[in-house]
C-alpha positions as CSV (number, residue, x, y, z in Angstrom):
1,X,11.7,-11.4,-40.0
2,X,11.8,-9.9,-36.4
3,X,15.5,-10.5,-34.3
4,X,15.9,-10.0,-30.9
5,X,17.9,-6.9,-30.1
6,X,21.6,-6.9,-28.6
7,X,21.4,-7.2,-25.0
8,X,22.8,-3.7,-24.5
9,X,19.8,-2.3,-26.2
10,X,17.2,-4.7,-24.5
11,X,15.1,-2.7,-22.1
12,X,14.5,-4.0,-18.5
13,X,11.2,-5.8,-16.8
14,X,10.5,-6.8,-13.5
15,X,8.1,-8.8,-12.8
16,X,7.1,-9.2,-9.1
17,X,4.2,-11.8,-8.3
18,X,2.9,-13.7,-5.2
19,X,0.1,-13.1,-2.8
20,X,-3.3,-15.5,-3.0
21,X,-2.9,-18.5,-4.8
22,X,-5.7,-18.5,-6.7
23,X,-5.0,-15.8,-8.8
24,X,-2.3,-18.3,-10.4
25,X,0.4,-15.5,-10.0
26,X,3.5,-17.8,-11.7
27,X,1.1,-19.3,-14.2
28,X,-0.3,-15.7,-15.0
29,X,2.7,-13.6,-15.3
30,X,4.7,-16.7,-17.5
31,X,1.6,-16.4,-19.9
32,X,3.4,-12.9,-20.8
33,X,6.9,-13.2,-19.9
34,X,7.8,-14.2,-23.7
35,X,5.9,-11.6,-25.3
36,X,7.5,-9.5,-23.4
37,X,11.1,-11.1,-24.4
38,X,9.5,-11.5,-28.0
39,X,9.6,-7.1,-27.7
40,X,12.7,-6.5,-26.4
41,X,12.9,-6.5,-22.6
42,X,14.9,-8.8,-20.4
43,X,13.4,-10.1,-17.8
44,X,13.8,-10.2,-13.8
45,X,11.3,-12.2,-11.9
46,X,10.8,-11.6,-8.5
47,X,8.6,-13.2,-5.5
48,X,8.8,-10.2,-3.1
49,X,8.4,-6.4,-2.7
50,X,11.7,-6.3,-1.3
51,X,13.1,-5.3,-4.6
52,X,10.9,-1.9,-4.9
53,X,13.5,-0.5,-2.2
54,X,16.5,-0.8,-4.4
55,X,16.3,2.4,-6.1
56,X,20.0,2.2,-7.8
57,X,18.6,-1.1,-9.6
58,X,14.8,0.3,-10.1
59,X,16.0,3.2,-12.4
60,X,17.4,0.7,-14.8
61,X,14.3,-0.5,-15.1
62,X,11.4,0.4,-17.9
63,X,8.6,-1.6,-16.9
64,X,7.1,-3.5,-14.0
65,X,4.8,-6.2,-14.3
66,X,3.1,-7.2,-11.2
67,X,0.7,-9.7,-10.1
68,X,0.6,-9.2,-6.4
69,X,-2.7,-10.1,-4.1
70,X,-3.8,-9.3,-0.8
71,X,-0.4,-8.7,0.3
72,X,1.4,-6.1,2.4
73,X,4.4,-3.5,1.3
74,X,7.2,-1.9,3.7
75,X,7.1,1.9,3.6
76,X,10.6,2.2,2.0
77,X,9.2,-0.8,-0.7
78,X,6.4,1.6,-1.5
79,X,8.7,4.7,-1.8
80,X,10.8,3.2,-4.1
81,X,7.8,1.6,-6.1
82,X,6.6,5.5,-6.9
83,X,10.0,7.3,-6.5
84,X,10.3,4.5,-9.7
85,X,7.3,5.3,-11.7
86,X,7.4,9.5,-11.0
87,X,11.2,8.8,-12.7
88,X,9.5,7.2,-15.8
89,X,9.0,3.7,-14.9
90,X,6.2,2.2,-16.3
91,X,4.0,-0.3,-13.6
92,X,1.3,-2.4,-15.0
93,X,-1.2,-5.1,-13.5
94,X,-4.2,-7.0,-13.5
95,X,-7.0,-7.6,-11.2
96,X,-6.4,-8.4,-7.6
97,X,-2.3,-8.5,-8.6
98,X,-2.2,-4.7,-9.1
99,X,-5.8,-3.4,-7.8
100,X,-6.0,-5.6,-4.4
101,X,-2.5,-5.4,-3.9
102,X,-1.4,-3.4,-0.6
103,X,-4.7,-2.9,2.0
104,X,-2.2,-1.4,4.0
105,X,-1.1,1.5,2.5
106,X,-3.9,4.5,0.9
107,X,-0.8,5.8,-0.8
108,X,-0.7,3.0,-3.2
109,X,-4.4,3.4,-3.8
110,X,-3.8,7.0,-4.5
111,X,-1.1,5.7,-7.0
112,X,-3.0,3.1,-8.8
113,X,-6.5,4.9,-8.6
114,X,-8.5,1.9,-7.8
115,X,-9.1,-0.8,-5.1
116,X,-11.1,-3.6,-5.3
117,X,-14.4,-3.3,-3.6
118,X,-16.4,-6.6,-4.5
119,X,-16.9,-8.7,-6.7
120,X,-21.2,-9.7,-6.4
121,X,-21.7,-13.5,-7.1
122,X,-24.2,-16.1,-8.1
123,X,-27.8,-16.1,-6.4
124,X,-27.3,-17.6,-2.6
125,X,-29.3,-20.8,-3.6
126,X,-26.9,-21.3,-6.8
127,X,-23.8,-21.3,-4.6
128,X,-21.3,-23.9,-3.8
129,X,-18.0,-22.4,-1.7
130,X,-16.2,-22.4,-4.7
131,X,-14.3,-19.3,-6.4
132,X,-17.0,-20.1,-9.6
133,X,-19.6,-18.7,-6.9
134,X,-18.0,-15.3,-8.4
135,X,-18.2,-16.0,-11.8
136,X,-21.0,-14.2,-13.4
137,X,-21.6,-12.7,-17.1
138,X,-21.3,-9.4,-17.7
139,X,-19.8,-6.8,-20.1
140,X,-16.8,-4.7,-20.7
141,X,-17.8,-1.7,-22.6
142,X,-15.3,0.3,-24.5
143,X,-15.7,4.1,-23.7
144,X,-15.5,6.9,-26.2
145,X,-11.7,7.2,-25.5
146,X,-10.8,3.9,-26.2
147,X,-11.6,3.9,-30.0
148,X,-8.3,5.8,-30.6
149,X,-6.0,4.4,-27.6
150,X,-3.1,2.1,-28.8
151,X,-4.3,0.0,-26.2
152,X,-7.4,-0.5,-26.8
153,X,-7.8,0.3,-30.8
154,X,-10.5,-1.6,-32.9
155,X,-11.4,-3.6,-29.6
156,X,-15.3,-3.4,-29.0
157,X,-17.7,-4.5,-26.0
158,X,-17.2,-8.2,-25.0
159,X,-18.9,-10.6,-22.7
160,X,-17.0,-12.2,-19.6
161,X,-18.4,-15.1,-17.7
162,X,-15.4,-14.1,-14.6
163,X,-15.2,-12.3,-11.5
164,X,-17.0,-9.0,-12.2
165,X,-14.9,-6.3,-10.0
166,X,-16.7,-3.4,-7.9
167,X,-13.9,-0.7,-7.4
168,X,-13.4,2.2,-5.5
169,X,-11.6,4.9,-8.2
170,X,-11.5,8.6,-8.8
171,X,-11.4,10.8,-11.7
172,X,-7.4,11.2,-12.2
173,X,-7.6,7.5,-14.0
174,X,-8.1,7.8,-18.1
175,X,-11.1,5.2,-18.1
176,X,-10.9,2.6,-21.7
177,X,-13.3,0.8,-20.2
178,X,-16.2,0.2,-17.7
179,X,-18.7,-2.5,-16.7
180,X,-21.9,-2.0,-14.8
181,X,-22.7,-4.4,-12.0
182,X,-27.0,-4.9,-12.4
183,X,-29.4,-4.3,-9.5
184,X,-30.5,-7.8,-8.9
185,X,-33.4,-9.0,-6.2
186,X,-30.9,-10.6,-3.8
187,X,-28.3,-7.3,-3.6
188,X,-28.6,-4.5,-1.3
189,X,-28.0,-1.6,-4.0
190,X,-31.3,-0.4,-5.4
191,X,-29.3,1.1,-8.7
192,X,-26.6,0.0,-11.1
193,X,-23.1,0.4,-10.2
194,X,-20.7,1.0,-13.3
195,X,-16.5,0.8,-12.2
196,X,-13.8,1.0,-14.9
197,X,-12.3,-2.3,-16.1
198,X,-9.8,-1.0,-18.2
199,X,-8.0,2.4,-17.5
200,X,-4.4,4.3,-17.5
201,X,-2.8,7.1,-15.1
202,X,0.0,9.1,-15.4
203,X,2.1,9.2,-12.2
204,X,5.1,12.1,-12.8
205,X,6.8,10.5,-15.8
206,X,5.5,7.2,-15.1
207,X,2.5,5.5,-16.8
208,X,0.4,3.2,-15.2
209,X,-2.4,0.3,-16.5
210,X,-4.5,-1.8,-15.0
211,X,-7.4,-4.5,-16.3
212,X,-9.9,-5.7,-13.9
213,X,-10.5,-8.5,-15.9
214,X,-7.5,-11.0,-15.4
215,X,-8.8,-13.6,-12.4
216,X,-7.4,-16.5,-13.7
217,X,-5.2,-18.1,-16.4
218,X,-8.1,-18.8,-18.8
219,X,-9.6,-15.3,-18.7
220,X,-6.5,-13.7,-19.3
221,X,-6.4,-16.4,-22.6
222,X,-9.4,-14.7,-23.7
223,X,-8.7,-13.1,-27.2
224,X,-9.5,-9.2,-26.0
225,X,-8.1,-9.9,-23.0
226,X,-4.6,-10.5,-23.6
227,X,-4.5,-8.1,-26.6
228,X,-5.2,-4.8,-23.9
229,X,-3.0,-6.6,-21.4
230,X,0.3,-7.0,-24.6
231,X,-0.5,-3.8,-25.4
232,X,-1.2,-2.1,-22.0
233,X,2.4,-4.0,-21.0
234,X,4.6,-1.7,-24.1
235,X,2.4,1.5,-23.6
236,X,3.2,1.6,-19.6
237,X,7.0,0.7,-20.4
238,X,9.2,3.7,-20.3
């Protein structure tokens, strides 16, 4: 039997959520807040980036959560937010909360190593205005590396009927997994475009994850879904 440890030991989360709506950013990050509590970290919740600019409380802290769309970020926020994670800070996301974050600033895309592109929907004709126009199947395939990751051990390919994202990345990012968006008759791309879905970075001392996968509440449910996200949360933590 598992006890939670003395609150001096406990190690520190923040998570900071808002942005679009429809990502379900309080329903989202409560699905993990007590797994996190159930692995030693207290928790600090936050609706703004304000936070990122206190640097004497940020070096207390081993892990941040975030879950942050289509927002914007003050220059000394996003100083703080990496001056953090190069000081060992772990900073951890999915989908639009970590890789649609801040349009406004290419230093946080250097940082996370991927932005949301697109996300190609249903056929025209199948369309209805809804976010479900986005929701298409497609796989996440495990790459060579992921067999022996912690975060993605004994986890193989699985099918996702979700938002399937098209990002812009580079080759610093340690890719567990990709997807490959198809050339259909309706899309102006004449060959398949594969993106990472799962991958890690190291920032300085800091280490950073991110999941594509992760639109709404019921996706991040999925079984393989949640497992890399709990695990992705304790590898990132300092």
């Amino acid at each position: 039997m598992t006890s939670t440890p003395p609150a001096a030991q406990l190690k520190q989360a923040l998570v900071v959520r808002g942005g679009w709506d429809g990502h379900q950013p309080v329903e989202a990050t409560e699905l993990f807040i007590p797994f996190l509590e159930k692995n030693g970290f207290e928790v600090r919740v936050e609706g703004s980036t304000a936070v990122y600019a206190d640097e004497e409380y940020l070096r207390t802290v081993d892990l941040i959560v975030q879950a942050n769309t289509m927002t914007s970020i003050e220059g000394p926020e996003f100083l703080g937010l990496r001056a953090a994670i190069e000081n060992g800070t772990g900073l951890a996301g999915w989908h639009g909360g970590i890789a649609d974050s801040y349009r406004n600033n290419s230093d946080y895309l250097q940082l996370i190593g991927g932005q949301f592109a697109a996300h190609p929907g249903r056929h025209p004709d199948e369309r209805s205005g809804e976010q479900s126009d986005n929701y298409v199947p497609h796989f996440i395939e495990m790459t060579a590396a992921a067999a022996d990751h912690p975060i993605t051990q004994g986890i193989t390919d699985f099918e996702l009927v979700t938002e399937q994202y098209w990002v812009l990345h580079d080759d610093y990012n340690d890719v567990l997994a990709t997807t490959t968006q198809a050339v259909r008759p309706w899309d102006p791309w004449t060959r398949p475009v594969t993106s990472p879905a799962i991958w890690t970075r190291q920032w300085g001392s800091g280490r950073i994850f991110v999941s594509t996968p992760g639109h709404r509440v019921e996706i991040l449910q999925d079984t393989n879904v949640k497992t890399i996200i709990e695990r992705g949360l304790l590898w990132a933590s300092r």
